[in-house]
C-alpha positions in Angstrom: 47.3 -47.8 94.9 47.1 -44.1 95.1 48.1 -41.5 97.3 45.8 -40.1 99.7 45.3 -36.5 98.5 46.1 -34.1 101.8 43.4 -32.9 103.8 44.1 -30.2 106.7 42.4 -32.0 109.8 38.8 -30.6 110.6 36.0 -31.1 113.0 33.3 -33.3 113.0 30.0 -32.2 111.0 31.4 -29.6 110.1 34.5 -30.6 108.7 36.8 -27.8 107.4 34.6 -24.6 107.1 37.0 -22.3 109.8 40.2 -23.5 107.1 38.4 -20.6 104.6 37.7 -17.3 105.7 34.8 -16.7 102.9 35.5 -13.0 103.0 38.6 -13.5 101.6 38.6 -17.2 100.0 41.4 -17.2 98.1 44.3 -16.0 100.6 42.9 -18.9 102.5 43.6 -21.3 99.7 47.3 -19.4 99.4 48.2 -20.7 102.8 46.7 -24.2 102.0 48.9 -24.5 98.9 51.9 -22.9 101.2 51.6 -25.8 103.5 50.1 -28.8 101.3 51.2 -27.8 97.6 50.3 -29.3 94.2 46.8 -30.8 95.6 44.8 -30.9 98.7 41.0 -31.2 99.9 38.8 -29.9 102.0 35.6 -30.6 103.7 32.5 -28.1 104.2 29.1 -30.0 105.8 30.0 -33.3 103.4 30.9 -31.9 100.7 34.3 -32.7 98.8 36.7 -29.8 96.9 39.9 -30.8 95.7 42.1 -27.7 94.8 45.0 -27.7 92.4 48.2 -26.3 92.5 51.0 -27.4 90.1 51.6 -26.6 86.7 51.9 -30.9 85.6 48.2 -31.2 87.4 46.5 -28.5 86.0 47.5 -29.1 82.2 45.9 -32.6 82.7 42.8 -31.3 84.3 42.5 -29.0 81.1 42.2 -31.3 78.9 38.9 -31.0 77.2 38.9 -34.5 76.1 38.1 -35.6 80.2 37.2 -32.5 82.2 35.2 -29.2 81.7 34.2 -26.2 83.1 32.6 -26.3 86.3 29.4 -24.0 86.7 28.7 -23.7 90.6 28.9 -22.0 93.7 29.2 -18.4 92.6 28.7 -18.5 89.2 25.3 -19.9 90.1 24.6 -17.2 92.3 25.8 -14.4 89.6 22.9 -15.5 87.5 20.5 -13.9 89.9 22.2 -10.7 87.8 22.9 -12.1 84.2 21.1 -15.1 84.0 22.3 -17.7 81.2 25.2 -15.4 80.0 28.4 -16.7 78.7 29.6 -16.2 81.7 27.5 -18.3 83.5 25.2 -20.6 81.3 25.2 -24.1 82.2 26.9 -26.6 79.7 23.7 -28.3 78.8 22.4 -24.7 77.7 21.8 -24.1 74.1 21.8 -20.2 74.8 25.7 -20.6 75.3 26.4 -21.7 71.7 24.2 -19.2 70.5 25.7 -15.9 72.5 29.0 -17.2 71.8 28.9 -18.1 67.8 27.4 -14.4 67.7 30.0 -12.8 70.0 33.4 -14.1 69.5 34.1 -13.6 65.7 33.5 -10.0 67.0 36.8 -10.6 69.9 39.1 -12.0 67.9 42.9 -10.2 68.1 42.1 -8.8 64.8 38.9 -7.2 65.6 40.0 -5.8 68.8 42.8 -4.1 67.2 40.4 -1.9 65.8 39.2 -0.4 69.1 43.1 0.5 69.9 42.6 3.9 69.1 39.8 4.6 71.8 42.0 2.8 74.4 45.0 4.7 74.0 43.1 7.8 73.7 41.2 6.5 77.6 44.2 5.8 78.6 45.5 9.2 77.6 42.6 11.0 79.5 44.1 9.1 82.6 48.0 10.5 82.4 46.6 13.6 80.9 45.1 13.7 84.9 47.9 12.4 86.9 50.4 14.5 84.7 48.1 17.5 86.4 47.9 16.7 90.0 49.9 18.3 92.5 52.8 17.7 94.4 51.6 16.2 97.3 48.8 13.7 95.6 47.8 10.5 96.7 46.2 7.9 94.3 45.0 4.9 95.3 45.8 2.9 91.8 43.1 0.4 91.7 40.0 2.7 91.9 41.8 4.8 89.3 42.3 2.0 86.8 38.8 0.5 87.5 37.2 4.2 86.2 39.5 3.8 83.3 38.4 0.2 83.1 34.6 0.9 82.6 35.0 4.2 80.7 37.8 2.1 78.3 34.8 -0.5 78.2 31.7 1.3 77.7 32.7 3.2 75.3 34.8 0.8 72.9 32.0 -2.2 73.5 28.9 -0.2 73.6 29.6 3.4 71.6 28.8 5.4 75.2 31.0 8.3 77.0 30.8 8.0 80.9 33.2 10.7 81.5 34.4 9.0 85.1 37.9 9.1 85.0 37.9 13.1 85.8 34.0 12.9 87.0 32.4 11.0 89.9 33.0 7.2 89.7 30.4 5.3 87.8 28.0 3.7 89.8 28.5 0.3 88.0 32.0 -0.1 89.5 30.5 -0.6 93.1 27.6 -2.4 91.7 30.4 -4.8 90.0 32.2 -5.1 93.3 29.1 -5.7 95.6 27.4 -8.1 93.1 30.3 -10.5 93.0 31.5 -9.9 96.4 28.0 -11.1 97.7 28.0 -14.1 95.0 30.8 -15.5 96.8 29.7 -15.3 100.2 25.9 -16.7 99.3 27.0 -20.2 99.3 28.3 -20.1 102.5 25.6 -19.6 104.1 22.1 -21.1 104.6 19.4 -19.6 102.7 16.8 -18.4 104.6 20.5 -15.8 106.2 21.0 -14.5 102.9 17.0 -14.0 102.2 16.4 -12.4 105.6 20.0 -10.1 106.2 21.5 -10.1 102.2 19.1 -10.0 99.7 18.1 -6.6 99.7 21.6 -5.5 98.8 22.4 -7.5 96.5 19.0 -7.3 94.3 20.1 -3.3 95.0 23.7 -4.3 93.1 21.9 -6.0 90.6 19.7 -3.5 89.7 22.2 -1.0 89.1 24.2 -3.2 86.8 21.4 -3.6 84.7 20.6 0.0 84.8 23.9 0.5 83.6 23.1 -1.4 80.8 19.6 -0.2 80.0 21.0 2.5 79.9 23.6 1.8 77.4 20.5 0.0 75.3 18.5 2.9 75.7 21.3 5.4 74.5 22.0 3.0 71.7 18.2 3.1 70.3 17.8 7.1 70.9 21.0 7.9 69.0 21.1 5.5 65.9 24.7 4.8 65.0 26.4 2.6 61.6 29.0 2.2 64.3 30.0 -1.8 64.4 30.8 -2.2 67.8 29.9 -5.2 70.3 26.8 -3.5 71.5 25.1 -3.5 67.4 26.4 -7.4 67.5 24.3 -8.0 70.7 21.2 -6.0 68.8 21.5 -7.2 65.3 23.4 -10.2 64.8 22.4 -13.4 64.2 23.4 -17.3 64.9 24.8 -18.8 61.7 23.6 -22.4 62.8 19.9 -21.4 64.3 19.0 -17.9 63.2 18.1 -17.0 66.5 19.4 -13.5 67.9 19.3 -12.0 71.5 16.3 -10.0 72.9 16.6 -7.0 75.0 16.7 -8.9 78.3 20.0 -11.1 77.0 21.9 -7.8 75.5 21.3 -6.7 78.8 22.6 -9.8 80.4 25.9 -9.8 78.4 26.1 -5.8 78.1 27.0 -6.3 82.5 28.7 -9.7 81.8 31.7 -7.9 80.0 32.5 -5.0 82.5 33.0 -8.0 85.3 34.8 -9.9 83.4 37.1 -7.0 82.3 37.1 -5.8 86.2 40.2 -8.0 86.2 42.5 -6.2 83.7 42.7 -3.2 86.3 44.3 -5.6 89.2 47.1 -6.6 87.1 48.0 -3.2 85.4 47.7 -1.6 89.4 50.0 -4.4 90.2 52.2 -4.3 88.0 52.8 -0.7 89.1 53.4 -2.3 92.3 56.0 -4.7 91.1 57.7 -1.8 89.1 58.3 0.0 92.1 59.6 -2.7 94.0 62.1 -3.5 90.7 63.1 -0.4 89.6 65.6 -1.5 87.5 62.9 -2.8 85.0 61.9 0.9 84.9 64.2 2.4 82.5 64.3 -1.0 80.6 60.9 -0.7 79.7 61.6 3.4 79.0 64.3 2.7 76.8 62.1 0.2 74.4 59.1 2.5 74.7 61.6 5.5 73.6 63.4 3.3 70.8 59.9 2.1 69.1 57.6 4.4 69.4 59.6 7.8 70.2 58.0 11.4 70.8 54.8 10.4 68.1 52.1 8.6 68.4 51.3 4.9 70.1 49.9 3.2 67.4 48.9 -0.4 67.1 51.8 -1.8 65.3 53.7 -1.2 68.0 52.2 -3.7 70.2 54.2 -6.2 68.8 57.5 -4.4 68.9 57.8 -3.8 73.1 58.7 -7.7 74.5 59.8 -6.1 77.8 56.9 -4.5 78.1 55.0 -7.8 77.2 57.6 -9.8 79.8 56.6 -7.2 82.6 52.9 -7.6 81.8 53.2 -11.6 81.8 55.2 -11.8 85.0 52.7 -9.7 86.7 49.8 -12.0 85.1 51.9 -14.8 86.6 52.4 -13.5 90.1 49.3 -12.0 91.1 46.5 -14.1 89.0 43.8 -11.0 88.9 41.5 -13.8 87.9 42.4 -16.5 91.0 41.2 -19.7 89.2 38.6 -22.0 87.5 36.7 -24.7 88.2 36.7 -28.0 86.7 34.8 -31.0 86.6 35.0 -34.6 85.0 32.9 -34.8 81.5 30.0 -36.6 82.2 29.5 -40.5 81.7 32.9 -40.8 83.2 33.5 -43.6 85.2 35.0 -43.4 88.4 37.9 -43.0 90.4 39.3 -40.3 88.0 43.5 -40.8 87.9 45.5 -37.9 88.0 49.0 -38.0 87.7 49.9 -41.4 86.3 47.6 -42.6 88.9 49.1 -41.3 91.8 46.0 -39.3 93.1 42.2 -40.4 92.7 39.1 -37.9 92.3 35.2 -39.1 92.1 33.8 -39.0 88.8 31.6 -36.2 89.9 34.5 -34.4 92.0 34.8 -30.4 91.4 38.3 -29.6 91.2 39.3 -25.7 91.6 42.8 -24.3 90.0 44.4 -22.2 92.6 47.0 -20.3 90.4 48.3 -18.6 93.3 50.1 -22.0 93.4 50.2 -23.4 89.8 52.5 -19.9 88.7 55.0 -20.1 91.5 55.3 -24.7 90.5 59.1 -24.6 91.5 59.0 -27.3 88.9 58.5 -24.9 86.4 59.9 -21.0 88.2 62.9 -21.2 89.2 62.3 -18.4 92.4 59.4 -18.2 91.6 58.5 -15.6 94.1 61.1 -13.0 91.8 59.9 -10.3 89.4 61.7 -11.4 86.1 60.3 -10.0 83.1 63.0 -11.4 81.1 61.4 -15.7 81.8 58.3 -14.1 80.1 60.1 -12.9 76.8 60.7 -15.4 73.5 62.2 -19.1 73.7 61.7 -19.0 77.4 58.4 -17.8 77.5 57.7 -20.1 74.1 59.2 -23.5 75.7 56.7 -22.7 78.8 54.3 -25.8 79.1 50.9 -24.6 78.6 49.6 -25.4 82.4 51.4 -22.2 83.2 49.7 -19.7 81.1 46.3 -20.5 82.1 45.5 -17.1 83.5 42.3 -16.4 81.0 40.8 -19.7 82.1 41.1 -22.7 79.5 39.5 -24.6 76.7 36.0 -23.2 74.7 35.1 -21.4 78.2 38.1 -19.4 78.5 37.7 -16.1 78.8 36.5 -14.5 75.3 37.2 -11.1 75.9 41.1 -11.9 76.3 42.4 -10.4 73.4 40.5 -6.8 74.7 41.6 -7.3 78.1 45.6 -8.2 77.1 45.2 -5.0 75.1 44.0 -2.7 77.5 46.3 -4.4 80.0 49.5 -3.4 77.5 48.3 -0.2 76.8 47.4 1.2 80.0 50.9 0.2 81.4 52.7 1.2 77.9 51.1 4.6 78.3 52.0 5.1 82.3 55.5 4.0 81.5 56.2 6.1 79.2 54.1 9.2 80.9 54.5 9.2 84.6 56.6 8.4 87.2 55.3 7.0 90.4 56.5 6.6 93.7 55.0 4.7 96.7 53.4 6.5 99.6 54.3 4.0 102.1 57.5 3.0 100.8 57.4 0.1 103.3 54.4 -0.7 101.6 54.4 -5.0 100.8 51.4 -6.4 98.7 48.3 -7.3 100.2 45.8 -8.7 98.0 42.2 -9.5 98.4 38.9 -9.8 95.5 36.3 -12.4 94.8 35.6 -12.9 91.6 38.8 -10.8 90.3 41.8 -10.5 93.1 43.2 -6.7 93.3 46.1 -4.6 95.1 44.5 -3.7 99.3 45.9 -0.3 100.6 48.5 0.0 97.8 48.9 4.6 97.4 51.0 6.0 95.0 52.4 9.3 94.2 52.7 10.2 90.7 54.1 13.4 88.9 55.5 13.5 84.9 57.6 12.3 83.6 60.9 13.4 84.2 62.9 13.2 80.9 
């Protein structure tokens, strides 16, 4: 017989809706998984969510064999601005296949090596500014790193200058965080609310994302380029198995797509920043490595592969502060039901929506030993290699995993590579402790640094 899977006690009708603050949903989960750990449930108006939080649980509910990706709840609502995109197409939607057989020979590790140089030289722009500042500067990381974010992005995916990092903030990056921020909330409330108090700002985010990417479109077709980026893939290319291609409206729909999906790379570089500071004996570790490979030339891309501190401090970060919370799951369908999980020990409907919190899953003690420590060194060769896979899930899992990954893990390594080895940084509020809060990506909350050159 199985286990009964922990439920925190609710009220009647209503069941658990005051045990998640939908403002900020996943801090709420954080304290369920504190107090119930590798799975619980919860209740909201009838309906069942089971959330997982263990490293053994989560590798089994990965298995694409018996479970998929779950499209729901938010990503529903995010189609109201990119429709059927990769993002968010529904499983039985042949568009999927299409978009993706067109778009991810063109994301491969390979191919984004190719776009290194413009992310360096972004990247540079960024230092080249904080190098400049004076003495008594305040930065607030995260909405620097988002302007590098979409600059990085728009330019390397879709051939186009914004010139935000120095300039006024895009208009996309508030679009981004309004859009998704509103996705979230829109199931948790009744319909004729978000009609009648909601709707008008979030068709207002949704119309400037897809300006942003008219605009990019538009740019593209009044300056004719041979330039092979994503944005002539989107245009031009065509699906090997049905010859079909996109039309304006789905370039459009996957030209926004990408920038939200890459709004999480800038949480884990701010953070990382923040875990730096609050380690500052991985500081001159990383320094020394940088120095040793690539020296007073150049970055280059070759030597990527050459910093696995560097690559330990980015993982560890990755681990700890999950810019991309979790993923849905579901059972495949046709499966018959209870669902087992774990030998049998827990039960699930056939039709039960799971959710991996990997707040939880990346801190299993089963897996971490303290797992609440900044060790670069766990995320660095055998021990890194004999993790089991449940604990690297941060780009999402199976054929629906993330497919700009390889981009994002570059920009991710860069961008820190580059401030490393440029800047120093200090806290403002050295009492400062990490506060996190996000929707669709989870970033650093009231987190001000000082930053000057480097002092060599």
């Amino acid at each position: 017989m199985s286990t009964p899977i922990p439920q925190p006690p609710g009220i009647p009708l209503l069941g658990n809706i005051f045990d998640i603050v939908p403002s900020d949903t996943w801090s709420s989960l954080k304290k369920l998984w504190e107090k119930y750990g590798e799975i619980f449930k919860i209740t909201v108006f009838g309906q069942q969510i089971v959330f997982i939080g263990s490293v053994a649980l989560c590798e089994e509910i990965c298995d694409p064999k018996r479970f998929r990706k779950y499209v729901g709840g938010p990503i529903v609502e995010i189609r109201y601005a990119v429709h059927a995109s990769l993002f968010t197409a529904f499983e039985d939607e042949s568009i999927w296949g299409v978009h993706h057989r067109i778009i991810a020979p063109h994301l491969t590790t390979s191919a984004v090596g190719d776009l290194f140089d413009e992310v360096r030289d972004c990247a540079s722009e960024l230092t080249t500014k904080w190098r400049g500042l004076d003495e008594n500067n305040k930065v607030v990381a995260i909405e620097e790193l988002n302007r590098l974010d979409i600059e990085t992005t728009t330019l390397c995916f879709y051939g186009k200058k914004l010139n935000n990092i120095t300039g006024p903030p895009n208009p996309m990056i508030a679009a981004m965080d309004g859009g998704t921020g509103e996705a979230i909330m829109r199931p948790t409330r009744p319909r004729f609310i978000n009609w009648l108090f909601y709707q008008s700002k979030f068709h207002r985010d949704t119309a400037a994302m897809r300006k942003y990417a008219s605009d990019c479109l538009e740019h593209r077709k009044a300056n004719p380029t041979d330039r092979k980026d994503l944005l002539s893939v989107f245009m031009n290319a065509k699906d090997p198995e049905t010859g079909s291609g996109l039309n304006d409206e789905q370039v459009i729909d996957e030209i926004v797509t990408m920038p939200i999906g890459s709004s999480t790379a800038p949480c884990a570089v701010s953070t990382a920043i923040y875990y730096l500071l609050q380690n500052p004996s991985c500081i001159p570790k990383a320094r020394a490595e940088i120095d040793a490979v690539i020296g007073s030339g150049p970055f280059n891309h070759a030597h990527l592969d050459k910093l696995p501190y560097c690559t330990g401090i980015m993982r560890e970060t990755m681990r700890l502060c999950a810019p991309a919370p979790g993923f849905n799951i579901e059972p495949l369908p046709g499966t018959k039901g209870p669902v087992l999980l774990a030998g049998g020990k827990y039960s699930v409907p056939a039709n039960q929506t799971m959710i991996i919190v990997l707040h939880g899953v990346n801190r299993d003690p089963a897996v971490f030993e303290d797992p609440e420590a900044f060790k670069p060194e766990r995320m660095v060769g055998d021990a890194y290699e004999k993790l089991p896979e449940g604990a690297k899930k941060w780009f999402g899992n199976g054929k629906r995993q993330c497919i700009g990954r390889h981009y994002a893990w570059m920009w991710n390594m860069v961008t820190l590579v580059s401030l490393i080895r440029e800047v120093d940084f200090e806290m403002v509020d050295p009492s400062y402790k990490l506060a996190q809060q996000g929707w669709f990506n989870v970033r650093p909350v009231g987190f001000e640094i000082k930053v000057k050159p480097r002092a060599k």
